[in-house]
NUROVEX-662835 format. One record per residue: y, z, x of N, C-alpha, C, O in turn; residue number from 0. Coordinates in nm, 4 decimals, m for minus. Example, Ala and Ser with C-alpha at 12.3 -4.5 7.8 and 13.67 -1.06 7.14 Angstrom:
<sites>
<site n_y="m0.5690" n_z="0.7800" n_x="1.3190" ca_y="m0.4500" ca_z="0.7800" ca_x="1.2300" c_y="m0.3300" c_z="0.7800" c_x="1.3200" o_y="m0.3319" o_z="0.8465" o_x="1.4236" num="0"/>
<site n_y="m0.2250" n_z="0.7080" n_x="1.2850" ca_y="m0.1060" ca_z="0.7140" ca_x="1.3670" c_y="0.0030" c_z="0.7870" c_x="1.2900" o_y="0.1138" o_z="0.8039" o_x="1.3409" num="1"/>
</sites>
This chain:
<sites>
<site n_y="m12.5974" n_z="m6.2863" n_x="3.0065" ca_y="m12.5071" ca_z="m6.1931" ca_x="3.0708" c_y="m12.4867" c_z="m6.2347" c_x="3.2163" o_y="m12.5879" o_z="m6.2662" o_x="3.2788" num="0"/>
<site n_y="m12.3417" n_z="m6.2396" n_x="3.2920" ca_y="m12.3324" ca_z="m6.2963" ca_x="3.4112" c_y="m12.4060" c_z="m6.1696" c_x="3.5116" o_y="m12.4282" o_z="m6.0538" o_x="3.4762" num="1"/>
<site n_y="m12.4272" n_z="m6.2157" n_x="3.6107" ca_y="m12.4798" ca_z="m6.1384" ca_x="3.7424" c_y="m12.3671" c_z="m6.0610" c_x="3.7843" o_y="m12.2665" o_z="m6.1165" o_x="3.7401" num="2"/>
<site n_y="m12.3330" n_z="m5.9427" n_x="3.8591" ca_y="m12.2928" ca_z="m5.8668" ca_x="3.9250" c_y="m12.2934" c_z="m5.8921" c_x="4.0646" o_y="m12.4070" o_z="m5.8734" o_x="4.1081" num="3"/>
<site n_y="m12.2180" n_z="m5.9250" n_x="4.1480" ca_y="m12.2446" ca_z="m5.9704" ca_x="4.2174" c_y="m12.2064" c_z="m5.7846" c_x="4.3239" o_y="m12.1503" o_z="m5.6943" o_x="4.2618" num="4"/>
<site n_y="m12.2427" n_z="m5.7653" n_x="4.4566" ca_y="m12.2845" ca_z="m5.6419" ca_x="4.5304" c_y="m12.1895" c_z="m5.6456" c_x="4.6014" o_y="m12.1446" o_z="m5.5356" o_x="4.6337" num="5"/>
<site n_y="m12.1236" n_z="m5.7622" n_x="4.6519" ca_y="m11.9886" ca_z="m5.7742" ca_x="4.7238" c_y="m11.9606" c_z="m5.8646" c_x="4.7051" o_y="m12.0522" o_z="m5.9460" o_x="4.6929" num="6"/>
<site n_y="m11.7691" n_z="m5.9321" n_x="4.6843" ca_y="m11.7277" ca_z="m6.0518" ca_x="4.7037" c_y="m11.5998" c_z="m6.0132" c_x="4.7546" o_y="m11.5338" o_z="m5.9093" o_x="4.7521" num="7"/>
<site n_y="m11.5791" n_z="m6.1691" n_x="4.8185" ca_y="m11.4387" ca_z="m6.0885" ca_x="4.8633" c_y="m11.2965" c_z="m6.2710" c_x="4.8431" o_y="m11.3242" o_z="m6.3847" o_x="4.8812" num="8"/>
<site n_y="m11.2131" n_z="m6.2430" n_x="4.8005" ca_y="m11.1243" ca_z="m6.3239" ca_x="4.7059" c_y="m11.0564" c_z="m6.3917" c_x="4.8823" o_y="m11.0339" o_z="m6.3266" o_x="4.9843" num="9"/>
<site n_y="m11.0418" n_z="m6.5288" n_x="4.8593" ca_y="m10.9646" ca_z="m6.5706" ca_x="4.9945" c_y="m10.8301" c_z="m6.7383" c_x="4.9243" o_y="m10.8711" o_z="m6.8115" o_x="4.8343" num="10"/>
<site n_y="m10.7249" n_z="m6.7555" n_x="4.9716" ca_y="m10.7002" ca_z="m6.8201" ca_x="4.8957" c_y="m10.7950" c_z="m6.9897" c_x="4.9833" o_y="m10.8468" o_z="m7.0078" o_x="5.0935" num="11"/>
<site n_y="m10.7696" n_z="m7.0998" n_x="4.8293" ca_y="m10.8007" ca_z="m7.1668" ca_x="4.8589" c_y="m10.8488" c_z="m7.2243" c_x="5.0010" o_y="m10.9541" o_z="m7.2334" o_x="5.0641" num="12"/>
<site n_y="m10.7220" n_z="m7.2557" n_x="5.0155" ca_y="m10.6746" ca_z="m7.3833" ca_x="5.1773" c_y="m10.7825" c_z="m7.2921" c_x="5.2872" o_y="m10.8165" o_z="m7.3469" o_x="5.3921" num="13"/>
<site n_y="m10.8199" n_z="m7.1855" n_x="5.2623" ca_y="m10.8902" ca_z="m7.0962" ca_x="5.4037" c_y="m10.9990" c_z="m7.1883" c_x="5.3981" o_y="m11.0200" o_z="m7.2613" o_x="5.4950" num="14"/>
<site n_y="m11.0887" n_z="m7.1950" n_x="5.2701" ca_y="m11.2161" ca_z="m7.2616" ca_x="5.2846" c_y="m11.2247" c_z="m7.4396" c_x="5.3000" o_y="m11.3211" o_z="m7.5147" o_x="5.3152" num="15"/>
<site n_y="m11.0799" n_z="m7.4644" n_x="5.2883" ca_y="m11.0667" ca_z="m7.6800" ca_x="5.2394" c_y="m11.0948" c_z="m7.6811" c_x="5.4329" o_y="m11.1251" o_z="m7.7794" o_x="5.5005" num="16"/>
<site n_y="m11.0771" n_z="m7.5711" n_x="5.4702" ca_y="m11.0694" ca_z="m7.6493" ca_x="5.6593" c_y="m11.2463" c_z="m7.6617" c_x="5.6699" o_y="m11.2826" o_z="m7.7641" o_x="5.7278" num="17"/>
<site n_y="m11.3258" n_z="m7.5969" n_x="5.6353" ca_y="m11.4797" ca_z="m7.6305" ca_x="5.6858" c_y="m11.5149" c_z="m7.7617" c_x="5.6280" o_y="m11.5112" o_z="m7.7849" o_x="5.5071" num="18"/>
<site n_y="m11.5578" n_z="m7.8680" n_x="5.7420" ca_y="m11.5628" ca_z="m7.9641" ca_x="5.7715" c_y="m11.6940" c_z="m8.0613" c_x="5.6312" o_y="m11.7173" o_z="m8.1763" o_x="5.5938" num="19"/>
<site n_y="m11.7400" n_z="m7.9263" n_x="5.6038" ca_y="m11.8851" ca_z="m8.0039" ca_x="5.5045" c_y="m11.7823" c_z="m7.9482" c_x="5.3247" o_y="m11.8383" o_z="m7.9821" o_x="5.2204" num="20"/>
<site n_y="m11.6525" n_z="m7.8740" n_x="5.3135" ca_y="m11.6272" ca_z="m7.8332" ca_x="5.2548" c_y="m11.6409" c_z="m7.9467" c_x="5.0768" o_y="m11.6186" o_z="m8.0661" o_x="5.0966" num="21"/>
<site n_y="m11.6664" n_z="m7.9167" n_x="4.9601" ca_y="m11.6362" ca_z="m7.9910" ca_x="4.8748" c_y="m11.6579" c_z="m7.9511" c_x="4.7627" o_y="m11.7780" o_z="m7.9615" o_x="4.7379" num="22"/>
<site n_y="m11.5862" n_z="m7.8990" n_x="4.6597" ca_y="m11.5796" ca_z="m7.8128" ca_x="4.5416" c_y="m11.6046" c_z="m7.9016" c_x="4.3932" o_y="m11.5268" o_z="m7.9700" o_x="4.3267" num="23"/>
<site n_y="m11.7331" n_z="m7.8711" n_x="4.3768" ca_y="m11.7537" ca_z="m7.8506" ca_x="4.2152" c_y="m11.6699" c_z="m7.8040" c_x="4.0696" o_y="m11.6953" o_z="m7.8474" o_x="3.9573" num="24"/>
<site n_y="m11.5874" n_z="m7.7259" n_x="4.0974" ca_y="m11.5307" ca_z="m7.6721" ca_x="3.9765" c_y="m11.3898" c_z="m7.6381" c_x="4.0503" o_y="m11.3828" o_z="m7.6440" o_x="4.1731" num="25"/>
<site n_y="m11.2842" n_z="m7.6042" n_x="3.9751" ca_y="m11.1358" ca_z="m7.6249" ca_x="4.0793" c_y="m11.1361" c_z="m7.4404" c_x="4.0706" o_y="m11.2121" o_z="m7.3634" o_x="4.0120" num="26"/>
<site n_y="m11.0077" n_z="m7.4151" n_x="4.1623" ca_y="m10.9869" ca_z="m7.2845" ca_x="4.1787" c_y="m10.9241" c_z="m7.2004" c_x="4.0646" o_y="m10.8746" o_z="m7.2619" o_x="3.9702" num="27"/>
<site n_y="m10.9221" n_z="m7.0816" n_x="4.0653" ca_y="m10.8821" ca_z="m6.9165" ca_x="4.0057" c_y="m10.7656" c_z="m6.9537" c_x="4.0574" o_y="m10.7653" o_z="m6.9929" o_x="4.1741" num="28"/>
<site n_y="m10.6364" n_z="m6.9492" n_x="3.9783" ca_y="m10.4884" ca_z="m6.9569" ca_x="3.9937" c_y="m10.3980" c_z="m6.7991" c_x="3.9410" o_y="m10.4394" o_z="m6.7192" o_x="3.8570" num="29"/>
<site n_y="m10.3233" n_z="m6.7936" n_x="3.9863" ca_y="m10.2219" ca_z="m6.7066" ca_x="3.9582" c_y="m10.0915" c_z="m6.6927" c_x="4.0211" o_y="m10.0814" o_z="m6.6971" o_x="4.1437" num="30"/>
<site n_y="m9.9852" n_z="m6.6751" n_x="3.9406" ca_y="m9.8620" ca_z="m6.7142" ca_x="3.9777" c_y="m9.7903" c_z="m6.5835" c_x="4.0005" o_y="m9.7779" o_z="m6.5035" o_x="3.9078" num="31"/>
<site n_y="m9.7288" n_z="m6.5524" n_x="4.1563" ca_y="m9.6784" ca_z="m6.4585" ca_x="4.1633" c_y="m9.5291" c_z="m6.5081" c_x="4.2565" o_y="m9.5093" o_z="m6.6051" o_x="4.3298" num="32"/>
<site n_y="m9.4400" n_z="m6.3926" n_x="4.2144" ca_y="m9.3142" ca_z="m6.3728" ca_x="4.3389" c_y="m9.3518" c_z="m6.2915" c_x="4.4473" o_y="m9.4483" o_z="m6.2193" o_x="4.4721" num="33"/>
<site n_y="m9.2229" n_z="m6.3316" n_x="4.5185" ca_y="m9.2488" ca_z="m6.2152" ca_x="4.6453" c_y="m9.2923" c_z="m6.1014" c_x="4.6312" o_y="m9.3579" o_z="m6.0477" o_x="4.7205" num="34"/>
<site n_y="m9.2642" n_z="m6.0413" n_x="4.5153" ca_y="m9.2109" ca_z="m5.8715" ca_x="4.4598" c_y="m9.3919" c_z="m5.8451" c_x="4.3899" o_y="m9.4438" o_z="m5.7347" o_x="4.3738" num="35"/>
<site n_y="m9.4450" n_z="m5.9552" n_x="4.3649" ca_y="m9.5789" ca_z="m5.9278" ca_x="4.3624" c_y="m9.5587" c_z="m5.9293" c_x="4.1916" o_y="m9.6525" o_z="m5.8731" o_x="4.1352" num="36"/>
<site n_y="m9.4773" n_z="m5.9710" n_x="4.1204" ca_y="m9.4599" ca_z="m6.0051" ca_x="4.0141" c_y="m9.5088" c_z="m6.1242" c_x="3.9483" o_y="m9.5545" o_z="m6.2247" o_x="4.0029" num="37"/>
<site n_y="m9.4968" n_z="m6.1058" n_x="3.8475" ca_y="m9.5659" ca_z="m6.2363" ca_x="3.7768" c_y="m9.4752" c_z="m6.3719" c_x="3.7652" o_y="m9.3577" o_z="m6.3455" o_x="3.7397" num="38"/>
<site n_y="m9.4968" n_z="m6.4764" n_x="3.7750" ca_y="m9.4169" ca_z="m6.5975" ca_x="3.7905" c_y="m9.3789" c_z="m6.6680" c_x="3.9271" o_y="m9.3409" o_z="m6.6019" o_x="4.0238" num="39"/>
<site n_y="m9.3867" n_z="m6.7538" n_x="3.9289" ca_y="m9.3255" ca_z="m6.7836" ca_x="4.0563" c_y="m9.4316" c_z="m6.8793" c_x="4.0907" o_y="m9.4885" o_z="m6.9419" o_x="4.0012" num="40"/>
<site n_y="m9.4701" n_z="m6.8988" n_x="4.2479" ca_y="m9.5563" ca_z="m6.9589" ca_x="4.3159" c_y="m9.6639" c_z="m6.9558" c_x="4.3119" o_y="m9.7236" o_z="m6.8691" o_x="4.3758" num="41"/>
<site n_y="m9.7507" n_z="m7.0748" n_x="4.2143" ca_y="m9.9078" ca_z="m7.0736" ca_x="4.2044" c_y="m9.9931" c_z="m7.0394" c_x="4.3601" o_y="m9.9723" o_z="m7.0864" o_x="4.4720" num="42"/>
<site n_y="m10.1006" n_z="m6.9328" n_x="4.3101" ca_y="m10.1900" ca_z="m6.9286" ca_x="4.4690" c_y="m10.2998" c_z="m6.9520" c_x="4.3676" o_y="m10.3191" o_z="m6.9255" o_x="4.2489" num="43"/>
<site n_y="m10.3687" n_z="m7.0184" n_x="4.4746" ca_y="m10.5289" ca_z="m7.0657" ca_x="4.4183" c_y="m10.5939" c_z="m7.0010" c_x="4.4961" o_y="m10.5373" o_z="m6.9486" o_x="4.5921" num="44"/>
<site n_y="m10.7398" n_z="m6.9860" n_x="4.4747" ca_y="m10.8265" ca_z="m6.8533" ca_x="4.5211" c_y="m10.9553" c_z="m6.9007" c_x="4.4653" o_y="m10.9812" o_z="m6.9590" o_x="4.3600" num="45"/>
<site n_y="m11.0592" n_z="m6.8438" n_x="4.6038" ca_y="m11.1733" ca_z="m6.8402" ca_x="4.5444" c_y="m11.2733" c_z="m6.7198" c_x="4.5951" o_y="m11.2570" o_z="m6.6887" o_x="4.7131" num="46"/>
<site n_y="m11.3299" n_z="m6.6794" n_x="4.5547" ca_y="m11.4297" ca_z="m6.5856" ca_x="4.5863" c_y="m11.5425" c_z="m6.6011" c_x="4.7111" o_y="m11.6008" o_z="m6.7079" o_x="4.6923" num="47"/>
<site n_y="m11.5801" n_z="m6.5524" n_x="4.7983" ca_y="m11.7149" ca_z="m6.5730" ca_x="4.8660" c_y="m11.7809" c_z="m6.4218" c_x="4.8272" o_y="m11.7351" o_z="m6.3075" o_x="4.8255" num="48"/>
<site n_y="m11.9022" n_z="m6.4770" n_x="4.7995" ca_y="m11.9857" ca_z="m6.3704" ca_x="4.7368" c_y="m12.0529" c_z="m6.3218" c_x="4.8799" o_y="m12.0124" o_z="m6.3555" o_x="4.9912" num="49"/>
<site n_y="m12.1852" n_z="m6.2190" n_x="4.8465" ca_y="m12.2532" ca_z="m6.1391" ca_x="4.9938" c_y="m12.3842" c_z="m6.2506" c_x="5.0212" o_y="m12.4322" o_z="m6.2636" o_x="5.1338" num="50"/>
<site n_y="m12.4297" n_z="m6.3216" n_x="4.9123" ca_y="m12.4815" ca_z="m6.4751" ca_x="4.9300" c_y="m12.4435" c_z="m6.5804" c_x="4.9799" o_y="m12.5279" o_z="m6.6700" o_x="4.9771" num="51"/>
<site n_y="m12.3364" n_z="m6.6074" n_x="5.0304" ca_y="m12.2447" ca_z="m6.7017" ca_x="5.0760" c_y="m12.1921" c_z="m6.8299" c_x="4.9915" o_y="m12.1464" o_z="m6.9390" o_x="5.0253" num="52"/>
<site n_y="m12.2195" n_z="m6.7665" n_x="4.8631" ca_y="m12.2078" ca_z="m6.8755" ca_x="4.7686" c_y="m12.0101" c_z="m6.9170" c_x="4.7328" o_y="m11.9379" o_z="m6.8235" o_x="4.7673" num="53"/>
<site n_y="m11.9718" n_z="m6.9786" n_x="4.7023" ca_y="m11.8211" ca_z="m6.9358" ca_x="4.6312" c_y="m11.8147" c_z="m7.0019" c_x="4.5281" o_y="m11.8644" o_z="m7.1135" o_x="4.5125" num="54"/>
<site n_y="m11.7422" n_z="m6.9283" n_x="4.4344" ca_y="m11.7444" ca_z="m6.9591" ca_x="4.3027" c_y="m11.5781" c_z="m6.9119" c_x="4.2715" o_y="m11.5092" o_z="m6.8549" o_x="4.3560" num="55"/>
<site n_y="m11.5295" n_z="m6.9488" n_x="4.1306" ca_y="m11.3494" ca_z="m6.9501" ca_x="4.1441" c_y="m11.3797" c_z="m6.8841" c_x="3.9849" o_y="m11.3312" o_z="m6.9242" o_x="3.8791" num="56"/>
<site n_y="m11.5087" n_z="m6.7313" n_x="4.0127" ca_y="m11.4917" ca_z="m6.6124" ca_x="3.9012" c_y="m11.5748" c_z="m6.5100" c_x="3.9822" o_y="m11.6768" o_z="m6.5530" o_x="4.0362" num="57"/>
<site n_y="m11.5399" n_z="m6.3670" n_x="3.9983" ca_y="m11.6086" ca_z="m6.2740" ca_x="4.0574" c_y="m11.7122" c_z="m6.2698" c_x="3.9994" o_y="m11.7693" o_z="m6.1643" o_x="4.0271" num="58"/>
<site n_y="m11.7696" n_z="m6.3320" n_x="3.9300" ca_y="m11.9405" ca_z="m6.3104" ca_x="3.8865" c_y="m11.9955" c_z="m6.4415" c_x="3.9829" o_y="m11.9312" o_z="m6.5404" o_x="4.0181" num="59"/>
<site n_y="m12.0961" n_z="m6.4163" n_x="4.0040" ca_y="m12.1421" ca_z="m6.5226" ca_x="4.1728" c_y="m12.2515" c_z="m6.6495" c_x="4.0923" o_y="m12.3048" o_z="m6.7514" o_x="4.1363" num="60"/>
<site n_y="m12.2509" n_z="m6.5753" n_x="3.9394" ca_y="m12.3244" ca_z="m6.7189" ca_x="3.9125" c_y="m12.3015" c_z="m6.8144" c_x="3.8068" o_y="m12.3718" o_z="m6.8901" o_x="3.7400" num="61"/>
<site n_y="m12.1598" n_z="m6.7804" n_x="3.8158" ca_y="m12.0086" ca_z="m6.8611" ca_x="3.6872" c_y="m11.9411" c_z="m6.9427" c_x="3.7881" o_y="m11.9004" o_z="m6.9126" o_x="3.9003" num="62"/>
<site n_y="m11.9382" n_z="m7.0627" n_x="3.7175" ca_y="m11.8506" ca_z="m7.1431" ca_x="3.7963" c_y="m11.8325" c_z="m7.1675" c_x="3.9561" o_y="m11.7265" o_z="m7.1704" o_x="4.0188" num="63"/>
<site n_y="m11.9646" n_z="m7.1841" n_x="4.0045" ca_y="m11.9837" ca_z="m7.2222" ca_x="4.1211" c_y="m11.9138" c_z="m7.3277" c_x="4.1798" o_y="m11.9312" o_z="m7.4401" o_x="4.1328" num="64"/>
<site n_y="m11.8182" n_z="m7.3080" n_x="4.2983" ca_y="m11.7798" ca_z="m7.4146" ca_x="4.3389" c_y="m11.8384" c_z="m7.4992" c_x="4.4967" o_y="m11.8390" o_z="m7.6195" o_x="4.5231" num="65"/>
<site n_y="m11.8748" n_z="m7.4034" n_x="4.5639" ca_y="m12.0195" ca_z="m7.4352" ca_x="4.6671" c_y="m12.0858" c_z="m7.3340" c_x="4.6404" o_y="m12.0751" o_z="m7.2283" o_x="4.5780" num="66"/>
<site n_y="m12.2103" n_z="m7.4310" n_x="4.7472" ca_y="m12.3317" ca_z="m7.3516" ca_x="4.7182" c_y="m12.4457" c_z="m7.4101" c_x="4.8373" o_y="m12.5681" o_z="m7.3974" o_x="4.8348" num="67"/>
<site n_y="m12.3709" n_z="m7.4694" n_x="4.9279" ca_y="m12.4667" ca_z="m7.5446" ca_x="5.0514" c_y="m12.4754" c_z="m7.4539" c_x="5.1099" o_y="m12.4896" o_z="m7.5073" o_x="5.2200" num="68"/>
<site n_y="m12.4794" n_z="m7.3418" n_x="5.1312" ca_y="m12.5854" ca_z="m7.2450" ca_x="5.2395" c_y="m12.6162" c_z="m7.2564" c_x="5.3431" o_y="m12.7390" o_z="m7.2548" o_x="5.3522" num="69"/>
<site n_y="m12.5483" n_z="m7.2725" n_x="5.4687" ca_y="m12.6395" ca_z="m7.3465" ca_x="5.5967" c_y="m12.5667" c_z="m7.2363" c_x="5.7357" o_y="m12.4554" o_z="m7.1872" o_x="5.7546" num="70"/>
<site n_y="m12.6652" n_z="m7.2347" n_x="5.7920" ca_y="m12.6100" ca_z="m7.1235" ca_x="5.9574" c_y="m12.5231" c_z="m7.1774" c_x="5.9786" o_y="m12.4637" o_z="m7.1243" o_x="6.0724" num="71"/>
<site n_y="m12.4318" n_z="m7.3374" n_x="5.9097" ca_y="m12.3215" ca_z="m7.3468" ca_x="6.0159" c_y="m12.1886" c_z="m7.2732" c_x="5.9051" o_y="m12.0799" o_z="m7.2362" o_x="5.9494" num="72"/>
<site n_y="m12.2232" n_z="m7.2656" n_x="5.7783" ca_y="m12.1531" ca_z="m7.2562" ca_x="5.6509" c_y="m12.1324" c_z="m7.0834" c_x="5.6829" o_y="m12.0317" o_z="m7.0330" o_x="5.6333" num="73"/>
<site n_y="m12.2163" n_z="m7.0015" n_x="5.7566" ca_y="m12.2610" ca_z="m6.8822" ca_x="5.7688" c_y="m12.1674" c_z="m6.8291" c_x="5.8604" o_y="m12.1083" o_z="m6.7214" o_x="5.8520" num="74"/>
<site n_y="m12.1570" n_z="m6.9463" n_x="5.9810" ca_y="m12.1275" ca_z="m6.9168" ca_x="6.1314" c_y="m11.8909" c_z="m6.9584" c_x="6.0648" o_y="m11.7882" o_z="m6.9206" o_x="6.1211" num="75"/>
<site n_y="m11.9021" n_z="m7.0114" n_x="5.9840" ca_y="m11.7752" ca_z="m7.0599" ca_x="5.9415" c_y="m11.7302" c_z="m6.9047" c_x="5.8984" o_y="m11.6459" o_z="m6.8320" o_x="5.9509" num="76"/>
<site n_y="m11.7967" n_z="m6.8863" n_x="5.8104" ca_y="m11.7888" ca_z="m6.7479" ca_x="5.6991" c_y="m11.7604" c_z="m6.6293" c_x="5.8148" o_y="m11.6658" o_z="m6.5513" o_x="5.8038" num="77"/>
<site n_y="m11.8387" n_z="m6.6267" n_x="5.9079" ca_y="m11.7893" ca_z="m6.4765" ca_x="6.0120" c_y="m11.6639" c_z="m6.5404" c_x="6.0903" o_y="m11.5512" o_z="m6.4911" o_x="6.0844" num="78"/>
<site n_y="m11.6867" n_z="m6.6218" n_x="6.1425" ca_y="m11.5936" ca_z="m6.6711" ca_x="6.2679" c_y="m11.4386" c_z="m6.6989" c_x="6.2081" o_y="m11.3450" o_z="m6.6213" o_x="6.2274" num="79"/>
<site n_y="m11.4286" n_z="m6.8361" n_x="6.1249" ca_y="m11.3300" ca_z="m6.8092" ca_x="6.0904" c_y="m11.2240" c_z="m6.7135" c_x="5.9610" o_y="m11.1066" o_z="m6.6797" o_x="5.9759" num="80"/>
<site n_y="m11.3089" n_z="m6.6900" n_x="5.8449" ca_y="m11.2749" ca_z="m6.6297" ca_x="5.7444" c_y="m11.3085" c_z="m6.4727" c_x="5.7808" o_y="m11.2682" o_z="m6.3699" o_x="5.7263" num="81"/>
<site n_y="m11.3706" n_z="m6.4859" n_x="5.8593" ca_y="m11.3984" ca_z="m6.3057" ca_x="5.9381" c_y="m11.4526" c_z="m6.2275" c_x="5.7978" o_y="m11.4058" o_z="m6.1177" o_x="5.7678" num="82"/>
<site n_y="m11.5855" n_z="m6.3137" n_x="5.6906" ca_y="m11.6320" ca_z="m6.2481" ca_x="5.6140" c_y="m11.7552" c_z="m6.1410" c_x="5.6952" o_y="m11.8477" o_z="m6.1837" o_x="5.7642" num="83"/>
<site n_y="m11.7264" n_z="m5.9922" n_x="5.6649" ca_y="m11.8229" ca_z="m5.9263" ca_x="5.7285" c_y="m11.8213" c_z="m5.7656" c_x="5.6106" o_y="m11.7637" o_z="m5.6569" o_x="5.6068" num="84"/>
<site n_y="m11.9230" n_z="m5.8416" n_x="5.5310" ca_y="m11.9442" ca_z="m5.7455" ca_x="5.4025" c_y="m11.9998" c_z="m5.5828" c_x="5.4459" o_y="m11.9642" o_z="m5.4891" o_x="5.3744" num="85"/>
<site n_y="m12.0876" n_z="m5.5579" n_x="5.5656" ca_y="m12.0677" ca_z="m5.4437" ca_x="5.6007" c_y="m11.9498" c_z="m5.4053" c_x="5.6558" o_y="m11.8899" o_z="m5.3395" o_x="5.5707" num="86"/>
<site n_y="m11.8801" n_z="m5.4146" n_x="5.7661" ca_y="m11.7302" ca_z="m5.3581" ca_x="5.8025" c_y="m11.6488" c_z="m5.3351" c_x="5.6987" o_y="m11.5718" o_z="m5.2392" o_x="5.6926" num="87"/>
<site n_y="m11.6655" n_z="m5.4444" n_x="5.5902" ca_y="m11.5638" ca_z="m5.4660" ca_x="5.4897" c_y="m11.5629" c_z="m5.3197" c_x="5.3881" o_y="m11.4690" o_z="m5.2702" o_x="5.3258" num="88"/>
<site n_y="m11.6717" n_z="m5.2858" n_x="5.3972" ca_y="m11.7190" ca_z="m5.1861" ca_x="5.3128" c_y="m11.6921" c_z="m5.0429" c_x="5.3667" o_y="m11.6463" o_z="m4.9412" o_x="5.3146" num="89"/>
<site n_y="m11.7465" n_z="m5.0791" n_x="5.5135" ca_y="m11.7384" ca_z="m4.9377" ca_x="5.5612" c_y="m11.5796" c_z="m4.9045" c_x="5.5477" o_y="m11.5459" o_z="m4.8023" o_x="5.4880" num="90"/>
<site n_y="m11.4895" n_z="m4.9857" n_x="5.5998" ca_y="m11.3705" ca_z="m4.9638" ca_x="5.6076" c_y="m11.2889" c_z="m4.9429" c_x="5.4822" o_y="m11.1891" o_z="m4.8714" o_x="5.4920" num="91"/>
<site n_y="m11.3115" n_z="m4.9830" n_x="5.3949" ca_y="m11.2603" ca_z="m4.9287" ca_x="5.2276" c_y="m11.3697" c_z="m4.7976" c_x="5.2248" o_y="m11.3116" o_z="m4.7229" o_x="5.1460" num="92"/>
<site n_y="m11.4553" n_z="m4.7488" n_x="5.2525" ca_y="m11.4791" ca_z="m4.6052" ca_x="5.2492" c_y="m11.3931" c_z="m4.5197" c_x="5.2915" o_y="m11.3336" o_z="m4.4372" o_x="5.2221" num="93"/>
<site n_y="m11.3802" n_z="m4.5420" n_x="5.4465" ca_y="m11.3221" ca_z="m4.4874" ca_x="5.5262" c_y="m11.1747" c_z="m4.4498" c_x="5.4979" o_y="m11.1225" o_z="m4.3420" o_x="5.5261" num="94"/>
<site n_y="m11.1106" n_z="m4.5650" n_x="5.4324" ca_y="m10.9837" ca_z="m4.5221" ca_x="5.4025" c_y="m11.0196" c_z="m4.4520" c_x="5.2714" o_y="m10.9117" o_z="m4.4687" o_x="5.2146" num="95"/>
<site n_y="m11.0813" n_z="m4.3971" n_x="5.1987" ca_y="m11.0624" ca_z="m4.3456" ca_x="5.0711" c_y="m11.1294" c_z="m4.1790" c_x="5.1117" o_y="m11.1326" o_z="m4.0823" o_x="5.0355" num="96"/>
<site n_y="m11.1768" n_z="m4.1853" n_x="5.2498" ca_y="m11.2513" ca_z="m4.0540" ca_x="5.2878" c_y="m11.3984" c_z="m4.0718" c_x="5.2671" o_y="m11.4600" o_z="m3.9788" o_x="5.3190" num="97"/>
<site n_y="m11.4877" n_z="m4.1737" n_x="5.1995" ca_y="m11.5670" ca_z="m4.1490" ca_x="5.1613" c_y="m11.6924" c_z="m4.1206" c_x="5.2765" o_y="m11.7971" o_z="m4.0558" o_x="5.2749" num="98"/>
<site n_y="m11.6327" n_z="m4.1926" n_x="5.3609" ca_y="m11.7793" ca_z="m4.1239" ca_x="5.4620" c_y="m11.6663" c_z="m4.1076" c_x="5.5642" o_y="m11.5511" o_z="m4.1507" o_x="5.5597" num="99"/>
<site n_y="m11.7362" n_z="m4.0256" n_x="5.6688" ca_y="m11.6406" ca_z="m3.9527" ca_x="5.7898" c_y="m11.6142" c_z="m4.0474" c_x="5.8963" o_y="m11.6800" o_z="m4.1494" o_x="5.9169" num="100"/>
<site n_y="m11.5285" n_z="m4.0132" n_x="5.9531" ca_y="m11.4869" ca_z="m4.0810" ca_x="6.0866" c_y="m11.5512" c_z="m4.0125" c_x="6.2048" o_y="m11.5174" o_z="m3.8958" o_x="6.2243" num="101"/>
<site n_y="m11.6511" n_z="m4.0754" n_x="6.2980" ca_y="m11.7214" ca_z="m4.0710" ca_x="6.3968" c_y="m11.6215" c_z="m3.9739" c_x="6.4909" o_y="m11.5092" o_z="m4.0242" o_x="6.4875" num="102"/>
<site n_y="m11.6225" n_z="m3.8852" n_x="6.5514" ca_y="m11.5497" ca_z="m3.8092" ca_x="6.6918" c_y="m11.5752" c_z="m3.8890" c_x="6.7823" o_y="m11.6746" o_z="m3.9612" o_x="6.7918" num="103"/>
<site n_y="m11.4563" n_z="m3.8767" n_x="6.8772" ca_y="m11.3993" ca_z="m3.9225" ca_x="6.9664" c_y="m11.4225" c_z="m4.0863" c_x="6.9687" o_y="m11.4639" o_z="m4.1535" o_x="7.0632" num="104"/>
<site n_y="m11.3986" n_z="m4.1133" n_x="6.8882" ca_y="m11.3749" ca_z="m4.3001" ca_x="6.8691" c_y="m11.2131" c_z="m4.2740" c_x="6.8233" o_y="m11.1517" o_z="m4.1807" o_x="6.7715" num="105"/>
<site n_y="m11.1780" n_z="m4.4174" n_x="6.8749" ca_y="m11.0434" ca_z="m4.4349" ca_x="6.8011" c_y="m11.0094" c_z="m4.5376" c_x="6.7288" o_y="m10.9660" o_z="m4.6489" o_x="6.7584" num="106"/>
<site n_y="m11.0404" n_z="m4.4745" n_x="6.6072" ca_y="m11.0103" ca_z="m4.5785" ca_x="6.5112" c_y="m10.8650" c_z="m4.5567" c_x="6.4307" o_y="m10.7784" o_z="m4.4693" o_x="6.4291" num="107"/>
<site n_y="m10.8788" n_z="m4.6365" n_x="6.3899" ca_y="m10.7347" ca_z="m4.7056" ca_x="6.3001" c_y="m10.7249" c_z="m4.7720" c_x="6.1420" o_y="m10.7197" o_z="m4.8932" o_x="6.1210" num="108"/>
<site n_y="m10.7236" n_z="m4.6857" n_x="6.0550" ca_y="m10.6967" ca_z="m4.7486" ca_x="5.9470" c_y="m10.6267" c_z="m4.7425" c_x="5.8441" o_y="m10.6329" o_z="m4.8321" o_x="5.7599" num="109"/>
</sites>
């Protein structure tokens, strides 16, 4: 049975081909959409980064791994440029659904 993974979050391809140690094992999750968000049209390729920092091209984190080098600089890539940040990410899909409250007198935006 595949793993569950606790968070992942889908980015297309080309975001992750720029990190410099980048090099994929298994090819990407495709799907073809139009502008209109319809089916057909322009292939996007996609891959997952899991809350492990692993990426794999299936939301289960231990199918079809396509990296898996792990390193503070792979880490420091993941916040800085892909702006992966699985707590914010979370809090903020609460937040818009109501699920936990919005702090007084902050100004937030979502």
């Amino acid at each position: 049975m595949a793993e569950i993974a606790r968070y992942s979050k889908a980015y297309v391809a080309e975001q992750f081909r720029k990190y410099q140690g980048w090099h994929e094992k298994a090819p990407p999750a495709k799907i073809s959409m139009t502008q209109d968000g319809a089916e057909g049209g322009e292939t996007l390729e996609y891959f997952f980064l899991h809350d492990n920092y692993v990426v794999t091209s299936d939301i289960f984190p231990d199918r079809y791994i396509v990296f898996d080098s792990v390193t503070d600089d792979w880490k420091r890539f993941c916040h800085e440029v892909l702006l992966f940040n699985r707590g914010v990410d979370i809090n903020h899909a609460a937040l818009k659904r109501g699920l936990i409250p919005l702090p007084t007198g902050l100004p937030y935006s979502c």
